[in-house]
N, C-alpha and C positions, 0 to 999 in steps of 0.2 A: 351638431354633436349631441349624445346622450349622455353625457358627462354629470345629469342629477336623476337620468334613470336611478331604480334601485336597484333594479336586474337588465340584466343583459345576454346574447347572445353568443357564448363563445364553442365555437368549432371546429374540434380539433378531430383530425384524421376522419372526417366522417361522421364524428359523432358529439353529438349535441349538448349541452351545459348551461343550466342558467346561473350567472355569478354576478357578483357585486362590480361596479367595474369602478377604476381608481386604482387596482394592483395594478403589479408587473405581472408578464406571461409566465415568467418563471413560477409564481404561485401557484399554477392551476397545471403545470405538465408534470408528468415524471422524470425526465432526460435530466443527466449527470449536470453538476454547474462545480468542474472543475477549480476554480477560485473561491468558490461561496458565493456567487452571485453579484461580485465587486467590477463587473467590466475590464479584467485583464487578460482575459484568457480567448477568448472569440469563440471558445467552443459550444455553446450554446444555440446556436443555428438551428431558424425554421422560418419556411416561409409564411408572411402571414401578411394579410388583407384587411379592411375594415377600418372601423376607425380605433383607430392607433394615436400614439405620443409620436411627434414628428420624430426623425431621425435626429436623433444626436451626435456632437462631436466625435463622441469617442467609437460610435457602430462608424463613423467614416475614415475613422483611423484604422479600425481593425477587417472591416469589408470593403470586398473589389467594387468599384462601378460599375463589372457584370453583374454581381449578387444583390448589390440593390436596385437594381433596374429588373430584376426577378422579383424584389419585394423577401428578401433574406433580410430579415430583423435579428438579434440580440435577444433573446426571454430576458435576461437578463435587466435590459437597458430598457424594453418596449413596454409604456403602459397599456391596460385594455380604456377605452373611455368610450368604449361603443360596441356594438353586436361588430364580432368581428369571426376569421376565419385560419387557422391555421393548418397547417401542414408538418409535421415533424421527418425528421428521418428515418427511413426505416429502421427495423434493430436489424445489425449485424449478422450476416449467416455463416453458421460452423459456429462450435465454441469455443469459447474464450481460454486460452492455456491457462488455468488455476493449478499450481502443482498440491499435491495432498499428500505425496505418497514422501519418504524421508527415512533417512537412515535412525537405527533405533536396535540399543543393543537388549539383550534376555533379561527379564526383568521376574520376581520372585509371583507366585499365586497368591496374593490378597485381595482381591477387587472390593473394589469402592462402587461394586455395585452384587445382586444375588441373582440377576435373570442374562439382561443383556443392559452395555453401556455404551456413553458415547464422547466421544472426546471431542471436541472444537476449538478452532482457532479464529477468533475473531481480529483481520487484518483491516487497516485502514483502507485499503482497496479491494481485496478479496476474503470469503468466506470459505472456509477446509472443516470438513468432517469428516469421522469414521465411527462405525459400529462395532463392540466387541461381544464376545459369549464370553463366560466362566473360565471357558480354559487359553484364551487369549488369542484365537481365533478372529482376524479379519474376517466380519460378514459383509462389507458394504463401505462405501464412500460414495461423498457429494461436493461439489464444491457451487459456490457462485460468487458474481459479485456483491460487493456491501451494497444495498441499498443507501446508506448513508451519504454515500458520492452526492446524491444531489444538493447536500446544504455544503458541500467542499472537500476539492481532493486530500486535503490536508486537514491532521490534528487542531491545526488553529485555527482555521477556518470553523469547524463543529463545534471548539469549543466559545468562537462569536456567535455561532449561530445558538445554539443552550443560552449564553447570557443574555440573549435577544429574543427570549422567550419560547424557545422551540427546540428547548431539551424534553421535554416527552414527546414531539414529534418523532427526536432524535429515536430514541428508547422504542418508540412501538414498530419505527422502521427495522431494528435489528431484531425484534422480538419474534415480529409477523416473518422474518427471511430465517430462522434458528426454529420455530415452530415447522415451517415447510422443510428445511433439511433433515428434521426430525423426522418425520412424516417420509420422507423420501427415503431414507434409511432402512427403517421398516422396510418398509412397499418392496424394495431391490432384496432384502436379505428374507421375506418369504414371513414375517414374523411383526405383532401387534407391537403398536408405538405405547400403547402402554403398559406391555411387558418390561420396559426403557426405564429402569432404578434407580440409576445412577449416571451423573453429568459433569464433566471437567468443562471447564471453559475461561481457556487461555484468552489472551492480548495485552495489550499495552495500557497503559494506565488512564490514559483519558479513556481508550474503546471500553472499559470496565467500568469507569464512572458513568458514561454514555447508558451504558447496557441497565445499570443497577439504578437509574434514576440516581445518580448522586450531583450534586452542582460539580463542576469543574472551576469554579471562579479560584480558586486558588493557585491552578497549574496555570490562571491568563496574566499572571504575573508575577514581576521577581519578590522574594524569592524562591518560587515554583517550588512549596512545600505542600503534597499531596499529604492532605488529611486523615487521608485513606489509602491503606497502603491493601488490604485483601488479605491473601490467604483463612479466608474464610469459608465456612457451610452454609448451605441455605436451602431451603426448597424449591421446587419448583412457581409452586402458588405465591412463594414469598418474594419471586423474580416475576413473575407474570408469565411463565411459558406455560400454553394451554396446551401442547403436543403430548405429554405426558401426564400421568395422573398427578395430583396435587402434590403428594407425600413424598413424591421422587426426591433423591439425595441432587445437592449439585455444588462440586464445592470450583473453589475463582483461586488460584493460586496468589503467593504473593507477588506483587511489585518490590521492587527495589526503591526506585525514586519517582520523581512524579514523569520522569521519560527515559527513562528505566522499566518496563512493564512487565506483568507477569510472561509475557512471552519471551522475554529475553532468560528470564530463571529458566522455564521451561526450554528450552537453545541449551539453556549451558547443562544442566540435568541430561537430556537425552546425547551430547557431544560428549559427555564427561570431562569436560575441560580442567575442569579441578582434581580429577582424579592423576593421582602421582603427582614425579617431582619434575617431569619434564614440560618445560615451558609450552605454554601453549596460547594458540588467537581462536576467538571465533567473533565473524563480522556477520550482522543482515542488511544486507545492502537494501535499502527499501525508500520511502517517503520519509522517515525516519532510519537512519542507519544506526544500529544499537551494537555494541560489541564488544570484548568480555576478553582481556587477558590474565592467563593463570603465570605466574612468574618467582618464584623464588620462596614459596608456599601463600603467596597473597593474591587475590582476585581484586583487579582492578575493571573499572566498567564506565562508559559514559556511551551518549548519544549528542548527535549531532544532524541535524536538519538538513537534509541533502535536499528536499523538495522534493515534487514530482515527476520531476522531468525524466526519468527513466521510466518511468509508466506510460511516458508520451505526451502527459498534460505539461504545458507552456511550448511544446514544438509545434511547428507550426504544421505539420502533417504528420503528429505524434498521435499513438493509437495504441488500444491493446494486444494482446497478442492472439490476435483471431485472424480466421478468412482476409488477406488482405494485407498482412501487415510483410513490410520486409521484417524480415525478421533474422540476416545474412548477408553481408554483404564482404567483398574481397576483390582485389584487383587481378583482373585479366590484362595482363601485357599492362599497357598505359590507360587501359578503360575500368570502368568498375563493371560489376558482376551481384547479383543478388540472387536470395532463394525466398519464394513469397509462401507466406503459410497457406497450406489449401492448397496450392498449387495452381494460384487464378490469378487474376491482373492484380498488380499490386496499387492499395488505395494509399497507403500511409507506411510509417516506420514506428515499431516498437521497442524498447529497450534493448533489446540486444541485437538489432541491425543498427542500433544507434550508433554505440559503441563500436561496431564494426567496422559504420561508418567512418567515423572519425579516426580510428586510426587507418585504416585508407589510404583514405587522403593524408594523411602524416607519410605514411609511406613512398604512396606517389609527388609528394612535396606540393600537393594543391593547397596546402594547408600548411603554415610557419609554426613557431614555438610561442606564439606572441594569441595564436588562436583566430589569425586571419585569413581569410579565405581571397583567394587572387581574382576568384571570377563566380563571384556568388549573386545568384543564388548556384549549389552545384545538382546536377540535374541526376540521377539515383535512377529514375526510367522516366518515361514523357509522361507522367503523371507525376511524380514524387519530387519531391526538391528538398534541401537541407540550405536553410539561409544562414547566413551570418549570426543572426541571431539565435539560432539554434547553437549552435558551436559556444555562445557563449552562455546557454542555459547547462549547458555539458560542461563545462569549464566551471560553472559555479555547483554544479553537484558532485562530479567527480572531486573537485580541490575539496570538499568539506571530509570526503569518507576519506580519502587518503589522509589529511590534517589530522582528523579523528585516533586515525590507527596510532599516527606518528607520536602524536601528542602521547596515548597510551601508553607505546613503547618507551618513551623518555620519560614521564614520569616514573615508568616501574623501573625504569635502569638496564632497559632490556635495549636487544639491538635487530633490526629486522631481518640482518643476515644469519641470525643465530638461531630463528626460529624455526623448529623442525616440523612444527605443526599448525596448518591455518584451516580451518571451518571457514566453505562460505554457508551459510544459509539463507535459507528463503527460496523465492519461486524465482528471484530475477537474475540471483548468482546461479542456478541451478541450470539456467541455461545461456550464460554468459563464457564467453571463450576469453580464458585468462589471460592468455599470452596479450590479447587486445586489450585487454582490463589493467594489463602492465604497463601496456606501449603508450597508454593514455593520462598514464598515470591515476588511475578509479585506486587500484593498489599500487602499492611501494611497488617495484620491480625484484627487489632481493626476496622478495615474498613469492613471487609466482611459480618457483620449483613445489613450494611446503603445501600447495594450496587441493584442499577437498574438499567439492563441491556434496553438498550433507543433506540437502530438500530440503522439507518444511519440517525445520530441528522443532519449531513452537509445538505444533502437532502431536511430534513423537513424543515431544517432552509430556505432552497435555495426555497422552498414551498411556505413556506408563503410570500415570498417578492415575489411572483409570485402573489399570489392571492389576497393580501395588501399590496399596493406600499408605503404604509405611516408606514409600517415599516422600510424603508430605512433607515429615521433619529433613529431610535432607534439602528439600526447598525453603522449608524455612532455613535452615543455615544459610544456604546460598545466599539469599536475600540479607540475612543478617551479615554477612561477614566481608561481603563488594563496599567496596572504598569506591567512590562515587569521584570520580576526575570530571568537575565542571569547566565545558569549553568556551562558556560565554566571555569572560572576561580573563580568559588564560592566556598571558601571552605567547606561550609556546604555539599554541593552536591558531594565533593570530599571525604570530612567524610562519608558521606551515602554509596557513591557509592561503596566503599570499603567495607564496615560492609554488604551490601546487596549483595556481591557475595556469601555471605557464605547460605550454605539450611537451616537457625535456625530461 
């Protein structure tokens, strides 16, 4: 063993590294580590040789005896302790469904910027931009993934990784991926990145502390009072973005609460939720499901942790929505039927073939009220399968966003049959089929007539404060005036949450 080497050989794809050894593999690759790095998730996969940390308990829990008889380690779980050899997965071909584009009503000429501006949405999973001119002209849009995925798919995950020392790690991985959109923006609308004066930039309240160099240690625990709430100005130079000249304007909307973010003001801003007297929902069904009812002239708001399992992360052939993924699926006679993105062999399932799935098989009765599968694993095409366990990852994110709504509804006095109007937004409702979202229970059922799907409402929101600066104060109201319904210790939400695991 070279385990007092100082250096070492590591070799990934081809290409050569000398590194300290005594880490894990996960230090030194790029690929996603959906959980943070915690050994729950198996998605972390590469093949690798050398000398290595034996296999561990838990890589024999979560890998086949095909896959390590190929030498399929864990990054996660495997230390380097010697010149070693790895293999990653290729990336994905075709790209990745990021929606950008969202409904968004006429907003006045004031811009928060005097050449060209740019709006962003910083998502826990994905990244949305747009470019404007003076007169509110669409020049350009980009989207990608967050880089940030690699320290975890989830808020809480990033913000263990920050208190573990690796919040400016955090911070230069969004900075270095918001620099390149910049830059791509430009380049597609024909016109210099630093002509770019002015920057809105939405998300949720940790993605803003992340961004801003701020500790998060406050939101890692009860009672999750964020310090820092934004709606603030700042420079360019004074955030780190090198895409733009130093001087550039860039203002962060407010947050609400500490999971409450400025992208959820932004939602309700671009939805008009509060505008009039007629009751209204808007829900983001996401990693976080945030969502905003208007009811009786009061704005009531809370979030609730669905997880990522509509992303794909924790299914055991959950994926994004790229090349590959079901992303469709519905019953032929007594068989199922899918439609693969791309139009090629299907590798996995993504959120909204999930969903599909599952009511399905509710349909077909392969599947009870109880969330039990009669002959699982069930087989999707001779590649794909949905286990038991999946169903039950679906059953705990779906019950939280339904709980969420309900909970909402009964506090404000309101009733779901009464509501004439639902927003979904985000990229996952956008291409979610309701009626399946009802039969599953994801939404209340009395809700799936009122329901419009609204795209990336963050975005539009983050839009119009780009192109109307004097809607700033109307975000600060918003933020000001939401009565904040906490669902940790609410028993309502606790009654729901339970009654809503069951498929009735």
């Amino acid at each position: 063993m070279n385990a007092n080497k100082q250096t070492v050989t590591l070799t990934v794809d081809g290409g050569l590294r000398q590194i300290t050894p005594g880490q894990r593999l996960s230090s030194y690759l790029t690929g996603e580590l959906p959980c943070g790095g915690h050994g729950k998730c198996g998605k972390c996969k590469v093949i690798a040789k050398g000398e290595l940390s034996a296999v561990s308990q838990r890589e024999r829990e979560l890998l086949s005896e095909e896959e390590l008889a190929r030498g399929v380690r864990l990054s996660c779980l495997t230390e380097v302790l010697g010149d070693c050899l790895v293999e990653t997965d290729s990336p994905p071909k075709g790209r990745v469904q990021i929606l950008t584009e969202g409904w968004m009503p006429e907003v006045g000429k004031d811009p928060f910027f005097t050449q060209y501006g740019i709006a962003i949405d910083i998502g826990s999973t994905t990244l949305a931009a747009r470019l404007y001119d003076t007169e509110g002209t669409l020049l350009s849009e980009v989207s990608r993934l967050n880089p940030q995925a690699s320290f975890g798919a989830d808020v809480v995950s990033r913000i263990e990784a920050a208190l573990d020392g690796r919040g400016n790690d955090l911070k230069q991985a969004i900075l270095a991926a918001l620099d390149e959109m910049i830059t791509q923006l430009a380049e597609r609308a024909g016109v210099s990145a630093e002509t770019v004066d002015g920057i809105v930039i939405t998300g949720n309240t940790v993605m803003l502390h992340l961004l801003t160099g701020t500790s998060p240690e406050p939101l890692s625990h009860a009672p999750f009072v964020a310090e820092r709430l934004f709606g603030e100005e700042c420079t360019a130079a004074e955030l780190a973005l090198s895409a733009v000249l130093p001087e550039a304007k860039v203002y962060l909307p407010p947050c609400i609460a500490a999971f409450v973010g400025a992208d959820t003001v932004c939602a309700l801003l671009a939805t008009g939720l509060c505008v009039g007297d007629q009751t209204k929902l808007m829900v983001d069904i996401g990693t976080n499901g945030e969502m905003g009812l208007w009811h009786n002239g009061a704005l009531f708001v809370c979030s609730t942790a669905a997880g990522p399992a509509f992303e794909g992360v924790g299914i055991s052939m959950g994926m994004r929505g790229t090349d590959g993924a079901i992303d469709r699926v519905w019953a032929d006679g007594e068989s199922l039927a899918v439609h693969v993105l791309g139009e090629t062999q299907a590798k996995g399932i993504c959120g909204s073939g999930l969903v599909d799935a599952i009511a399905t098989l509710l349909k077909l009765e392969w599947l009870d009220e109880t969330g039990y599968l009669d002959d699982a694993p069930i087989s999707l095409t001779k590649a794909v399968t949905l286990t038991q366990e999946d169903v039950r990852m679906v059953q705990l994110a779906k019950s939280a966003i339904c709980a969420g709504i309900g909970t909402l509804l009964r506090v404000a006095g309101a009733d779901a049959a009464e509501v004439p109007v639902t927003e979904i937004a985000g990229g996952f409702g956008y291409y979610l089929n309701m009626a399946n979202a009802a039969a599953i229970g994801l939404l209340p059922p009395a809700l799936e007539q009122s329901v419009r799907a609204v795209g990336n409402a963050a975005l539009s929101g983050a839009a119009m404060l780009l192109l109307d600066r004097t809607l700033q104060a109307e975000c600060a109201e918003l933020a000001h005036k939401a009565r904040v319904v906490e669902l940790a210790s609410n028993p309502i939400f606790s009654e729901l949450y339970m009654m809503g695991m069951m498929f009735e």
